[in-house]
C-alpha positions as a Python dict, from the first residue, in 0.01 Angstrom:
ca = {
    (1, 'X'): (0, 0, 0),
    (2, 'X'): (346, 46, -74),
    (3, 'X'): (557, 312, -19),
    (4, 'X'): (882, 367, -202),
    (5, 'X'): (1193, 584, -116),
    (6, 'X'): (1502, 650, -343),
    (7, 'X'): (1839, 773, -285),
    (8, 'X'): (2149, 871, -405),
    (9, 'X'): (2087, 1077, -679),
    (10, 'X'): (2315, 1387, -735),
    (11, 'X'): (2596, 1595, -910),
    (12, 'X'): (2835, 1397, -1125),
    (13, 'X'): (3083, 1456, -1468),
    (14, 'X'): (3014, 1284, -1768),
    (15, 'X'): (3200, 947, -1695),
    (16, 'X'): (3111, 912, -1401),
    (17, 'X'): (2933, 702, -1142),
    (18, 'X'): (2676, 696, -953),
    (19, 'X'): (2436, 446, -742),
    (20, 'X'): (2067, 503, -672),
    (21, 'X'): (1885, 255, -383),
    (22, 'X'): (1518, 231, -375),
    (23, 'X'): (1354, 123, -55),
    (24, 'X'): (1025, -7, -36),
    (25, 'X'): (793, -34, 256),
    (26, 'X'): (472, -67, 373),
    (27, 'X'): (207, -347, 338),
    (28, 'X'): (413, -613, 122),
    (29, 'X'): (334, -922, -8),
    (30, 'X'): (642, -1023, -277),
    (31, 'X'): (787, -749, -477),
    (32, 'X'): (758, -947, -804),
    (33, 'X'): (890, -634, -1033),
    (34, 'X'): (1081, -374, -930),
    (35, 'X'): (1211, -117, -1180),
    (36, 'X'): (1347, 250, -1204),
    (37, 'X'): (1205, 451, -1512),
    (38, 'X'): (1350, 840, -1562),
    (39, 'X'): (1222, 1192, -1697),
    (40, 'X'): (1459, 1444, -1847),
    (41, 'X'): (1308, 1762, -1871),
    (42, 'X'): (1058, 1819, -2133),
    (43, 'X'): (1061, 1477, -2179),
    (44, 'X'): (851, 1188, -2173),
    (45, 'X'): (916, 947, -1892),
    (46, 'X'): (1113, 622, -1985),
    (47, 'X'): (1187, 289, -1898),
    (48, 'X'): (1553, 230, -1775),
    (49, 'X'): (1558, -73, -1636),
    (50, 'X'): (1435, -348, -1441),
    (51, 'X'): (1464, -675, -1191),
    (52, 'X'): (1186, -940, -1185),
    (53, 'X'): (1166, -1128, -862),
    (54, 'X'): (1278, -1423, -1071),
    (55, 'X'): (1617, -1199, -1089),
    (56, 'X'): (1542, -1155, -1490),
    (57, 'X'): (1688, -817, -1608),
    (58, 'X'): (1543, -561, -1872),
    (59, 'X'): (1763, -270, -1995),
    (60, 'X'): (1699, 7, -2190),
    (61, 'X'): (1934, 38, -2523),
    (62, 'X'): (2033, 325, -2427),
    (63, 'X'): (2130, 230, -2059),
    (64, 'X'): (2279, -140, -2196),
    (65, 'X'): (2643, -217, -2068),
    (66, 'X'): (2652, 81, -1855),
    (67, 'X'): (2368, 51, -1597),
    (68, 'X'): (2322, -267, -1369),
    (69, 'X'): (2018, -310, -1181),
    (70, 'X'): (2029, -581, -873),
    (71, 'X'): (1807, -619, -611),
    (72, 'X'): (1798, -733, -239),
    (73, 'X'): (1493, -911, -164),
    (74, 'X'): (1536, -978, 193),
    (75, 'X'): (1509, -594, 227),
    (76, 'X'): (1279, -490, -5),
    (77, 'X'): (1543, -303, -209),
    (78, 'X'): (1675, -214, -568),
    (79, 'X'): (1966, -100, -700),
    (80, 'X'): (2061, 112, -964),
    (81, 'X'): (2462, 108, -1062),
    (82, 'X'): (2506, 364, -1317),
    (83, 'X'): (2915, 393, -1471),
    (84, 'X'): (2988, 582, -1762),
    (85, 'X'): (2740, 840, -1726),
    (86, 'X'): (2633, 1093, -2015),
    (87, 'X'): (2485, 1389, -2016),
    (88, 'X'): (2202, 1255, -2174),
    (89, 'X'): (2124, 1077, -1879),
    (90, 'X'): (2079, 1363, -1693),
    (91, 'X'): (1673, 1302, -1503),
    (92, 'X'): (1500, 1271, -1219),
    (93, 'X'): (1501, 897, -1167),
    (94, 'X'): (1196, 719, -1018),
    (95, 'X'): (1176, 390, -846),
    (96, 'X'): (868, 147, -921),
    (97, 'X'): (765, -131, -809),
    (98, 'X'): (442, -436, -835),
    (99, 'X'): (360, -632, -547),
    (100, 'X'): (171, -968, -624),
    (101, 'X'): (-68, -911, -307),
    (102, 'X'): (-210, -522, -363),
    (103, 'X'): (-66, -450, -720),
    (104, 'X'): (80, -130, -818),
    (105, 'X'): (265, 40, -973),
    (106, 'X'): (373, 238, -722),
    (107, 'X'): (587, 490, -767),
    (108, 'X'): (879, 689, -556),
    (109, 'X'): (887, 1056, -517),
    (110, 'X'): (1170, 1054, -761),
    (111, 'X'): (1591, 1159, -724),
    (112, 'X'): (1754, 1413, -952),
    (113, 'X'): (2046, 1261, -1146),
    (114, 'X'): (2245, 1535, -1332),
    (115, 'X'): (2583, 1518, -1546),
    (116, 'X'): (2774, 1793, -1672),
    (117, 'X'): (2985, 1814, -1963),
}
């Protein structure tokens, strides 16, 4: 089992920044796809973006030259840099992540993100 852990969500203007970090713990193999999805409030949740252990990157369109995703794979950890932030972007963002030993997806517990106007 893995057990993931995010951080750094909070309270931000429209245009601003702000950096999640996604821990992961736990029974590990080799992270081979780690990724960060989001749900806005009577919403579906969505994709935002992703980092393959093969440090291949997937962006949502609407996330695309504002959000970068890296990852640290000597710690078991993924970033989230998000810079010119909209309200739209406003979610709880969750963490999730496949191992290549027990599977997944596993999910974190989730961090609010919210952006005022």
């Amino acid at each position: 089992q893995v057990q993931l852990v995010e951080s750094g969500g909070g309270l931000v203007q429209a245009g601003g920044s702000l950096t999640l970090s996604c821990a992961a713990s736990g029974t590990i193999f080799s992270l081979n796809y780690m990724a960060w999805h989001r749900q806005a409030p009577g919403k579906q949740r969505e994709f935002v973006a992703a980092n393959s252990l093969g440090g291949v990157t997937n962006y949502a369109d609407s996330v695309k030259g504002r959000f970068t995703v890296s990852r640290d794979n000597a710690k078991n950890t993924v970033h989230l840099v998000m810079n010119s932030l909209k309200p739209e972007d406003t979610a709880v963002y969750y963490c999730a992540a496949v191992d290549s030993g027990s599977g997944g997806p596993y999910w974190g517990q989730g961090t609010q993100v919210t952006v005022s106007s």
